[in-house]
C-alpha positions in Angstrom: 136.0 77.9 76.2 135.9 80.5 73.7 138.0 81.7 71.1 140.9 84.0 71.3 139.7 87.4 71.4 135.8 89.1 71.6 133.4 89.7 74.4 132.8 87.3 77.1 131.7 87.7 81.2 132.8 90.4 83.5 136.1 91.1 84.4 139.4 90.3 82.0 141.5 87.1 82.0 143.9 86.2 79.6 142.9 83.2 76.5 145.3 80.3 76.4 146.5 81.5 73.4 148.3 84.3 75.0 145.7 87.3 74.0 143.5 89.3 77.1 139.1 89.0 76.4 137.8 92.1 77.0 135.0 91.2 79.7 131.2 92.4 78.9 129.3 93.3 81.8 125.6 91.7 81.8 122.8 93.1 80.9 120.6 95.2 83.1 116.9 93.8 83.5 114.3 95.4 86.1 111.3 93.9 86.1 108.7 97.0 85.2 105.5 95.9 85.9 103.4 92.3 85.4 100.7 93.2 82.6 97.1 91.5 82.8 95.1 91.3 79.4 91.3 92.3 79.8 88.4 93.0 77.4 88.9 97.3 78.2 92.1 97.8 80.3 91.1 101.1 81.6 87.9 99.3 83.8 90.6 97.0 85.0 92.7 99.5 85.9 90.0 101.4 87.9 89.4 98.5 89.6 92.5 98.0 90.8 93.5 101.7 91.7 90.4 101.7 93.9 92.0 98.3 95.5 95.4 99.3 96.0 94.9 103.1 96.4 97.4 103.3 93.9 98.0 106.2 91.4 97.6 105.9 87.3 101.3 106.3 85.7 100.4 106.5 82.1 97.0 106.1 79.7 96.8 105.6 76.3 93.6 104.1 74.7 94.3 100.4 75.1 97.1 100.2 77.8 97.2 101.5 81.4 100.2 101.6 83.7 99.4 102.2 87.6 102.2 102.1 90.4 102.6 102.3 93.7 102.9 105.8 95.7 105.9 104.9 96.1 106.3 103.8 92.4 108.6 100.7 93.4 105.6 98.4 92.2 103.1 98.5 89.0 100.8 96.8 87.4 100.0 97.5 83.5 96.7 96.7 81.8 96.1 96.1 77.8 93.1 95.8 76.3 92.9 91.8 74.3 89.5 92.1 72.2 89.4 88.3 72.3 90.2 87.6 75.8 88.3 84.6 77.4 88.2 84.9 81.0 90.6 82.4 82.7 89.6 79.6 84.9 90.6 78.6 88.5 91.3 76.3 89.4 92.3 74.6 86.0 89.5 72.6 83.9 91.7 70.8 81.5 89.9 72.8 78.8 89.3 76.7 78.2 91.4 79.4 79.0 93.6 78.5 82.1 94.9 81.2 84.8 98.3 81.8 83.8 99.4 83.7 87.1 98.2 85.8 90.1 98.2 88.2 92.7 99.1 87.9 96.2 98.6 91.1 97.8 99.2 91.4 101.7 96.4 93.0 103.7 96.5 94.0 107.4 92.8 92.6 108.0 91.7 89.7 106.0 87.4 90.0 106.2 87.6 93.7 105.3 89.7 93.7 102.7 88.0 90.8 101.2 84.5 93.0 102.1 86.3 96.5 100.1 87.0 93.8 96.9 84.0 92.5 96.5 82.2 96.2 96.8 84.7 97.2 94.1 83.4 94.5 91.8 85.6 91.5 93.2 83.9 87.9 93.5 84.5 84.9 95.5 86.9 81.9 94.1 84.2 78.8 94.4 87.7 77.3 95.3 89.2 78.2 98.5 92.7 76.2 99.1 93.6 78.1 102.4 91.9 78.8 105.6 94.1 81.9 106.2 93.6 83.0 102.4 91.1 84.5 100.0 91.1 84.0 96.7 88.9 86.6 94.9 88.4 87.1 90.8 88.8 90.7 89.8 86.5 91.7 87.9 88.0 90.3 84.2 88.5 86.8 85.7 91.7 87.4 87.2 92.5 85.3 90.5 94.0 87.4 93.2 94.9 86.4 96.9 94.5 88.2 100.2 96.5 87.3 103.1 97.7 88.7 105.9 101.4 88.1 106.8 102.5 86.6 109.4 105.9 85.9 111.1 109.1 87.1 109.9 109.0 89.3 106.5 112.7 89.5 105.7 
């Protein structure tokens, strides 16, 4: 319970001592884009425009932001002079992947074929019959899958 008076949640409800709160709506958060560290962001980002057919949003020397044509989707790109490639699956020691990519395809062997002539490489491990997993071309696991069934 919090004292009499002040901000609290939405709305406006009265304090047992007798006084009204003055309710705070929450905070807005969108999520922007998910960022991946490499040794020159811009390469990255190349890499990944040619993948996705996506267009470059904004460029500065050491950080790229691509998006969807759209632009309801982005990915961001900063350039870590000491990054150490990650590894997947997990070693116990060494850099460890700390996330990934799933990106839906409409034809799994093509795909797959178009990222690994953009640079892409294979996963030695491969956990799913009906999924690649690919390293871009920092180290970065990424999936491709096809969906199927219902989407919504």
């Amino acid at each position: 319970m919090a004292a009499c008076g002040g901000d609290v949640d939405l709305g406006r409800t009265a304090a047992p001592c007798g006084q009204y709160y003055r309710m705070k709506p929450p905070p807005r958060f969108t999520l922007a884009a998910t960022t991946l560290d490499a040794p020159d962001a811009r390469e990255l980002a190349q890499f990944y425009l040619r993948l996705l057919g996506w267009r470059t949003r904004r460029e500065e020397p050491d950080w790229v932001e691509i998006a969807s044509p759209d632009g309801t989707a982005g990915l961001s790109f900063q350039t870590e002079p000491l990054f150490e490639r990650p590894q997947w699956p997990s070693r116990g020691s060494g850099q460890q992947m700390m996330m990934h990519l799933d990106i839906e395809v409409n034809d799994l062997s093509s795909a797959a074929d178009h990222a690994l002539a953009l640079g892409a490489t294979v996963a030695d491990f491969q956990p799913q019959a009906d999924v690649r997993v690919l390293c871009d071309p920092a180290g970065h696991p990424f999936c491709l899958f096809v969906r199927t069934g219902p989407t919504g």
